[in-house]
C-alpha positions in Angstrom: 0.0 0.0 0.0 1.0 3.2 -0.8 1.8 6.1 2.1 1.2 9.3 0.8 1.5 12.9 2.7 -2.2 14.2 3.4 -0.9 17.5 4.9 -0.4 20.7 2.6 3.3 21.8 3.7 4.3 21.5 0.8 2.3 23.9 -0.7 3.0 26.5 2.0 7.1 25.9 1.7 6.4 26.4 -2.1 6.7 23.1 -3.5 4.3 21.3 -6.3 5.2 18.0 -6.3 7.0 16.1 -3.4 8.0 12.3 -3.7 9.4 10.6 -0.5 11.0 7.4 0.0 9.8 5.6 -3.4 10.1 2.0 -4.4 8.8 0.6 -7.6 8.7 -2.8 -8.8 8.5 -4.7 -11.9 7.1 -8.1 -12.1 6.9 -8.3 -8.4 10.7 -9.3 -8.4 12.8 -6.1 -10.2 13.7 -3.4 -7.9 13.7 -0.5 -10.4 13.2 2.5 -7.5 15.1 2.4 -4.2 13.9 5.2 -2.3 13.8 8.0 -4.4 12.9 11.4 -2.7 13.0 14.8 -4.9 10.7 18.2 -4.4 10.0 20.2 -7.7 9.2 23.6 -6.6 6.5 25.8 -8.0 6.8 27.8 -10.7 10.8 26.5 -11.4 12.8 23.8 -13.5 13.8 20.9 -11.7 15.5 17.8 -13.4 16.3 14.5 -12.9 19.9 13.3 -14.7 21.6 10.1 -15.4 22.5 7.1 -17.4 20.4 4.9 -19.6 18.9 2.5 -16.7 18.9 4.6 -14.1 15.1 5.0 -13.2 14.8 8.3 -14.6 11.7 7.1 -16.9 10.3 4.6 -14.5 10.1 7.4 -11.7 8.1 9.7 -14.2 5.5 6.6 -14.8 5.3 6.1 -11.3 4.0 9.9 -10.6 1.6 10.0 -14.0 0.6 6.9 -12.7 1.6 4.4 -15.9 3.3 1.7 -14.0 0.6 -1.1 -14.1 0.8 -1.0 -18.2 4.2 -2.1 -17.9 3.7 -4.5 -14.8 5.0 -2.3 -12.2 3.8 -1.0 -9.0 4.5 1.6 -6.3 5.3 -0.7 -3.3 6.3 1.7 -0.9 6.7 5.6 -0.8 5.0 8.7 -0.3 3.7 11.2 -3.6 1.7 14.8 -3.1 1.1 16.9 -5.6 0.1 20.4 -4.5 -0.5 19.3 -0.8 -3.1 16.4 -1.9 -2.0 12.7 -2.1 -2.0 11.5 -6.0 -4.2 8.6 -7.0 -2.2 5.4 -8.4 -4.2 6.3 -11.5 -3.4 7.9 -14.7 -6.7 10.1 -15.1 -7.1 11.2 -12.0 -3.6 13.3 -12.4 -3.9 14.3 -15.7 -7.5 16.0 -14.3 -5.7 17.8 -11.8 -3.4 19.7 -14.4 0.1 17.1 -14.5 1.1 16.1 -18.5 3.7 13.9 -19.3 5.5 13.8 -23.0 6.9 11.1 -22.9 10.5 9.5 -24.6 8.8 8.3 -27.5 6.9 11.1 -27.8 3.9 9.8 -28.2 2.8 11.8 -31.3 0.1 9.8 -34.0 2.2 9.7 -37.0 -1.1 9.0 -39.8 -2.9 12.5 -37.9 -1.9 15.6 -39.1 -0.8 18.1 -36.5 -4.2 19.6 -36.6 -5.7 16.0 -35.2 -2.7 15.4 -32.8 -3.4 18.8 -31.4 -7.5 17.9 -31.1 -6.0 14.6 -29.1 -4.1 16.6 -26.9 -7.3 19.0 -26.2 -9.7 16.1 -25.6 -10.3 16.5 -21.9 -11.8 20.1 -22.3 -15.2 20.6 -22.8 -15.0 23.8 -24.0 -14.3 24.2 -27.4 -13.3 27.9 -26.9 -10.9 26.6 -24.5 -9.5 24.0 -27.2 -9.0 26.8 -29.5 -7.0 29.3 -27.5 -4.8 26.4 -26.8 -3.9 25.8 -30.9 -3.1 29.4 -30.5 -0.9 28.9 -27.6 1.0 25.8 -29.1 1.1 28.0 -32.6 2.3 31.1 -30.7 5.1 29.6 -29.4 6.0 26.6 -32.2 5.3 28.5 -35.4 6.8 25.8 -37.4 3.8 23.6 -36.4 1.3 26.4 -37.4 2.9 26.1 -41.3 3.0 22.0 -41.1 -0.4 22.1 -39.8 -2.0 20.2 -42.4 0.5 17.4 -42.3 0.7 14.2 -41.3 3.0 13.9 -38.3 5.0 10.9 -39.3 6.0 13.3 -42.3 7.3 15.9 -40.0 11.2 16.2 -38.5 12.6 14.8 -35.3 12.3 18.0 -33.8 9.0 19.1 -35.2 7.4 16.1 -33.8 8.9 16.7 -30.5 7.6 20.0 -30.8 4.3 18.6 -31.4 4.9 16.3 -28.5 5.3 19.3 -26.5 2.0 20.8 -27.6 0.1 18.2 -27.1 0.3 17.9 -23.6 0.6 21.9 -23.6 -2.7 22.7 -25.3 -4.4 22.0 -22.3 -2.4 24.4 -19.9 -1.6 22.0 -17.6 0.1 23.3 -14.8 2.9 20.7 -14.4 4.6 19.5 -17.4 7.1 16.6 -17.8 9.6 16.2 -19.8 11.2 12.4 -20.5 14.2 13.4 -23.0 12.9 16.1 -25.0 16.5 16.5 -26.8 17.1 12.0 -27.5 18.3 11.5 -31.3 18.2 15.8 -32.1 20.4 17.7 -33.5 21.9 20.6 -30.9 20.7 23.3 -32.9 17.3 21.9 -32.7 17.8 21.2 -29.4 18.7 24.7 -28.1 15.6 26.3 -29.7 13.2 23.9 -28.1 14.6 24.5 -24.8 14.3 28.1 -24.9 10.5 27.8 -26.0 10.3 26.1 -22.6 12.4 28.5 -20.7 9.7 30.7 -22.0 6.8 29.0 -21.2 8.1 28.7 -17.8 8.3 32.7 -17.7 5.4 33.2 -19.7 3.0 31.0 -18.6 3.9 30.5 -15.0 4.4 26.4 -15.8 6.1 24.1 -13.7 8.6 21.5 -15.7 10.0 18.5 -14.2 12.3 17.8 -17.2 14.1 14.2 -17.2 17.7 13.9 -19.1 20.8 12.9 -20.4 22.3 15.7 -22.1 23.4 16.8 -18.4 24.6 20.4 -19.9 21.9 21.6 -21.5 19.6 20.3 -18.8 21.4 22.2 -15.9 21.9 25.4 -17.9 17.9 25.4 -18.0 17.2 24.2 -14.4 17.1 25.6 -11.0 17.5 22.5 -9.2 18.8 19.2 -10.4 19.3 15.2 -8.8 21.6 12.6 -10.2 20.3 9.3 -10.2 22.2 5.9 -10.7 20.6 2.3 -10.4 17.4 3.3 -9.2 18.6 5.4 -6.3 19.3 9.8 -6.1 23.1 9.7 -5.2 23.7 13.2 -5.8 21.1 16.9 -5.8 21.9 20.1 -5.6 21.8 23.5 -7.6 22.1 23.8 -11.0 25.7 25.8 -10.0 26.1 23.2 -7.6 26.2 20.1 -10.0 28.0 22.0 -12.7 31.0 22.9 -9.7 31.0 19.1 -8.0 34.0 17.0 -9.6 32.0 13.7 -10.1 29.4 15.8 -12.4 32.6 17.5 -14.3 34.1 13.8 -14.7 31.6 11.4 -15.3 29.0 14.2 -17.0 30.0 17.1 -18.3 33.3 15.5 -19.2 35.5 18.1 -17.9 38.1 17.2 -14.9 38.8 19.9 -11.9 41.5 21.6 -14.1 38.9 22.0 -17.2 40.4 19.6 -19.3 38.2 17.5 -21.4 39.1 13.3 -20.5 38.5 10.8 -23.4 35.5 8.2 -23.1 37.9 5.7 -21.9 38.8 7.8 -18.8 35.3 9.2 -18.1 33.8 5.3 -18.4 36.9 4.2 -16.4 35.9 6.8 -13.6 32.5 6.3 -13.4 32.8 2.9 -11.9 34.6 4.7 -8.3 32.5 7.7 -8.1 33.4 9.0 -5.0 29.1 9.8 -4.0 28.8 5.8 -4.4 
């Protein structure tokens, strides 16, 4: 059975989201989550970095609520999302304003981004409210607004992670998660999506919980950041924070203590004696 936090401090000390102590398993056997605890504060960027394998994705499924489609369950741990306990169930936390675009990202390739977009805006019955969202998503992915007649599986990489993104942002949700918005682009393509979500941050007063990889570009957009490795957070901090701490320069960002970039056989080499493990 799940333990969840009825109280609303988080809500008073600022924070959206709060996971405590979280343990998710697969099959009833795999340990993917080993008490994981992060806050994502309102209004803010907070992300979660590491490896291929590292829980990263299973820990967004577990807060959208996903798990069971994949045979996994929450087995232990605490979840509140804006001082209320979150339901083990998808809809109930896409009703209360959380979206997740997920790694895949989950576009319909034979719908043209006109009919993704409509898919995205199913949950609101108010069709005036469906259309102020297109303008949104057009406003502040213009590229979508001239493909908008085309079929999604015709459009780039980064037009159908901008799509993606629009999908889950036509509905203004007020918590938006990100599983690796930059996997297979190109860094040009890259940097402009992240600034649109800088922006909407600003803009739009959202709250991102932004999953990666790419550990540079994710901390240069983030306020906050945790590190996670097999299933467990081994290392959080500031953005500045990560970015100054010698195991993120190694075995991340690739730079040692002096600034000098090591080769991938000295970076892998290092990983395996991380001094946080």
């Amino acid at each position: 059975m799940i333990d969840i936090d009825t109280g609303a401090a988080e809500v008073a000390t600022g924070l959206l989201l709060e996971v405590s102590n979280l343990e998710v398993v697969y099959h009833d056997t795999i340990l993917a989550l080993d008490g994981v605890s992060l806050a994502v504060a309102d209004g803010g960027v907070t992300t979660v970095l590491g490896s291929n394998g590292a829980g990263k994705s299973t820990l967004m499924r577990a807060i959208t609520g996903i798990l069971e489609s994949q045979e996994g369950r929450i087995s232990k741990g605490r979840i509140a999302y804006a001082g209320k306990p979150v339901p083990p169930l998808a809809s109930t936390v896409v009703q209360q304003g959380v979206r997740l675009v997920p790694e895949n990202r989950g576009v319909f390739a034979d719908l043209t981004v006109d009919e993704n977009l409509l898919v995205g805006a199913h949950i609101l019955a108010d069709r005036r409210q469906a259309h102020d969202g297109v303008d949104l998503v057009f406003t502040y992915f213009p590229k979508l607004a001239e493909r908008r007649k085309s079929r999604a599986g015709l459009l780039s990489g980064g037009e159908q992670q901008m799509l993606a993104i629009g999908m889950a942002l036509i509905s203004r949700p007020r918590l938006l998660m990100l599983d690796e918005p930059s996997l297979g682009l190109a860094p040009l393509v890259v940097q402009q999506i992240f600034e649109v979500i800088g922006d909407l941050v600003r803009n739009e007063k959202l709250t991102i919980l932004l999953v990666e990889q790419s550990v540079g570009t994710a901390l240069d957009l983030a306020d906050y950041g945790y590190i996670m490795q097999t299933g467990r957070v081994v290392l959080e901090g500031t953005s500045q924070e990560l970015r100054d701490h010698p195991d993120v320069q190694d075995s991340y960002l690739g730079t040692g203590a002096e600034g000098t970039r090591r080769s991938f056989r000295e970076t892998k080499t290092y990983s395996k004696r991380k001094r946080w493990l």
